[in-house]
C-alpha positions in Angstrom: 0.0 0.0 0.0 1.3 3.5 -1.0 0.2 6.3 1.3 0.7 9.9 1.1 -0.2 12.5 4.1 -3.3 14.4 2.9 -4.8 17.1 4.4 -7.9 17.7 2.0 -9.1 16.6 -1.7 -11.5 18.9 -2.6 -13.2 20.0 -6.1 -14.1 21.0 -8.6 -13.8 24.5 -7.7 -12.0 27.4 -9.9 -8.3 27.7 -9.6 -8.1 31.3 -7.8 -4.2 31.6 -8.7 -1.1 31.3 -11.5 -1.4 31.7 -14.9 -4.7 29.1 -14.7 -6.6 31.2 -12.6 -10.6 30.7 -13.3 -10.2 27.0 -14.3 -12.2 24.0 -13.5 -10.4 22.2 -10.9 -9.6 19.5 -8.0 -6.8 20.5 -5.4 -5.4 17.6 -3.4 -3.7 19.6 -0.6 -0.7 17.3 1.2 0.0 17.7 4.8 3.8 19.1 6.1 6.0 22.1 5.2 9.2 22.7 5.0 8.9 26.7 6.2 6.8 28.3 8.7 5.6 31.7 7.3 3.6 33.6 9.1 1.3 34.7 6.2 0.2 31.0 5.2 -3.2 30.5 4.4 -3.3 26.9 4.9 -0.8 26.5 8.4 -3.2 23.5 9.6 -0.9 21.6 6.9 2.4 22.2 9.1 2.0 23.9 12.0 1.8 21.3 15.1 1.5 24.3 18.0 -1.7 25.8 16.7 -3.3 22.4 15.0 -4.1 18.6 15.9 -2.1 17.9 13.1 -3.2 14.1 13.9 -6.9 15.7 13.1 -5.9 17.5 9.8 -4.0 15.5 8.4 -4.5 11.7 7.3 -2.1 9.0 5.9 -4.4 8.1 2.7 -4.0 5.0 0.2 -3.1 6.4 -3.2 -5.1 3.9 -5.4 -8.4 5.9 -2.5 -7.0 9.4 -3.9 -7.3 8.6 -7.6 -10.9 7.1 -6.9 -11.8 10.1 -5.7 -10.3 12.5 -7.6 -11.0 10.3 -11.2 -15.0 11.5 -11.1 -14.5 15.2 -10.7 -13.9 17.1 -13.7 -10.9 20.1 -14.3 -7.0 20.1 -13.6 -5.5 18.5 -10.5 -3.7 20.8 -8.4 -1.1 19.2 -6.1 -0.6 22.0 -3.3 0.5 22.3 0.3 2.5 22.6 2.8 5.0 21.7 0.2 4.1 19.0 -1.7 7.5 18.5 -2.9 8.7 17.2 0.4 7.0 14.1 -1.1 8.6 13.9 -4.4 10.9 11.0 -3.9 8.3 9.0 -2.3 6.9 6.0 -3.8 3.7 6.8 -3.0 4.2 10.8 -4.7 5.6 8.9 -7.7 2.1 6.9 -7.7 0.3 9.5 -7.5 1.7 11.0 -11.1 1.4 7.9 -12.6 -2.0 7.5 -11.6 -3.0 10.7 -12.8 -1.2 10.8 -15.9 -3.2 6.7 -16.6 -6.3 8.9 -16.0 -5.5 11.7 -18.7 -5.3 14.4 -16.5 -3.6 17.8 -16.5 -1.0 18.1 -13.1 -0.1 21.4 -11.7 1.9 21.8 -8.9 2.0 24.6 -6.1 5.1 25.4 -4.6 7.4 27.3 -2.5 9.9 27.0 -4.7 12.6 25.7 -2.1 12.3 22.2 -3.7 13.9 21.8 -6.8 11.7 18.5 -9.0 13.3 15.6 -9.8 13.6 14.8 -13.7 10.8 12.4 -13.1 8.3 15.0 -11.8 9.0 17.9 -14.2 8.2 15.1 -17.2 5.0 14.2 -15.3 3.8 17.4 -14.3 2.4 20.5 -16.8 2.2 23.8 -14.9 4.3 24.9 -11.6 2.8 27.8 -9.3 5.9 28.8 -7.4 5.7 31.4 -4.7 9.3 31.8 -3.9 9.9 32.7 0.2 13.0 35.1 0.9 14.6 35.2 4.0 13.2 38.5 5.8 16.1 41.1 6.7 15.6 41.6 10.4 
């Protein structure tokens, strides 16, 4: 069994950001980050002191994410936390393969801190990067 720690699969909605903003589609949002902004609009990903993260997030059989996600129309957005902390995995790898068998577009949302393996940037058609910078104090 090949697992992956999601946080949420939901969809369709519309894509609110990138250079696909306004299309149809499903957002399968993976648990853990390798940062800890303070500005992140999803911190029950990563952030253990404010979140159960045993709540939010749940280990989930990959072949039970592309069930769900092979009904519901639009692109499928990989996001985060940093779904790149996953790429090596062989349940990411899964994932990508599974999606590609069920003809569907793969985008990627990033922080850009993560560079893809060969594998990944074959698989995947669009990357969202929003690059963090260290903050001058």
């Amino acid at each position: 069994m090949f697992t992956l720690p999601i946080s949420e699969i939901f969809g369709p909605t519309v894509q609110g950001e990138g250079p696909y903003a306004g299309r149809l589609a499903t957002f399968i949002r993976l648990g853990g980050c390798n940062l800890s902004c303070s500005w992140c609009d999803t911190p029950y990903t990563w952030d253990g002191s404010r979140y159960n993260l045993r709540d939010e997030i749940s280990n989930l059989d990959v072949d039970h994410v592309l069930d769900t996600v092979a009904s519901r129309r639009g692109i499928v957005v990989l996001t985060g936390g940093e779904p790149f902390l996953y790429a090596a995995s062989p349940g990411f790898k899964k994932l990508l393969h599974g999606l590609q068998a069920l003809k569907r577009e793969i985008h990627i949302e990033s922080n850009g801190t993560i560079f893809p393996s060969i594998e990944v940037l074959k698989a995947v058609s669009v990357f969202v990067l929003s690059h963090k910078l260290i903050q001058a104090g």
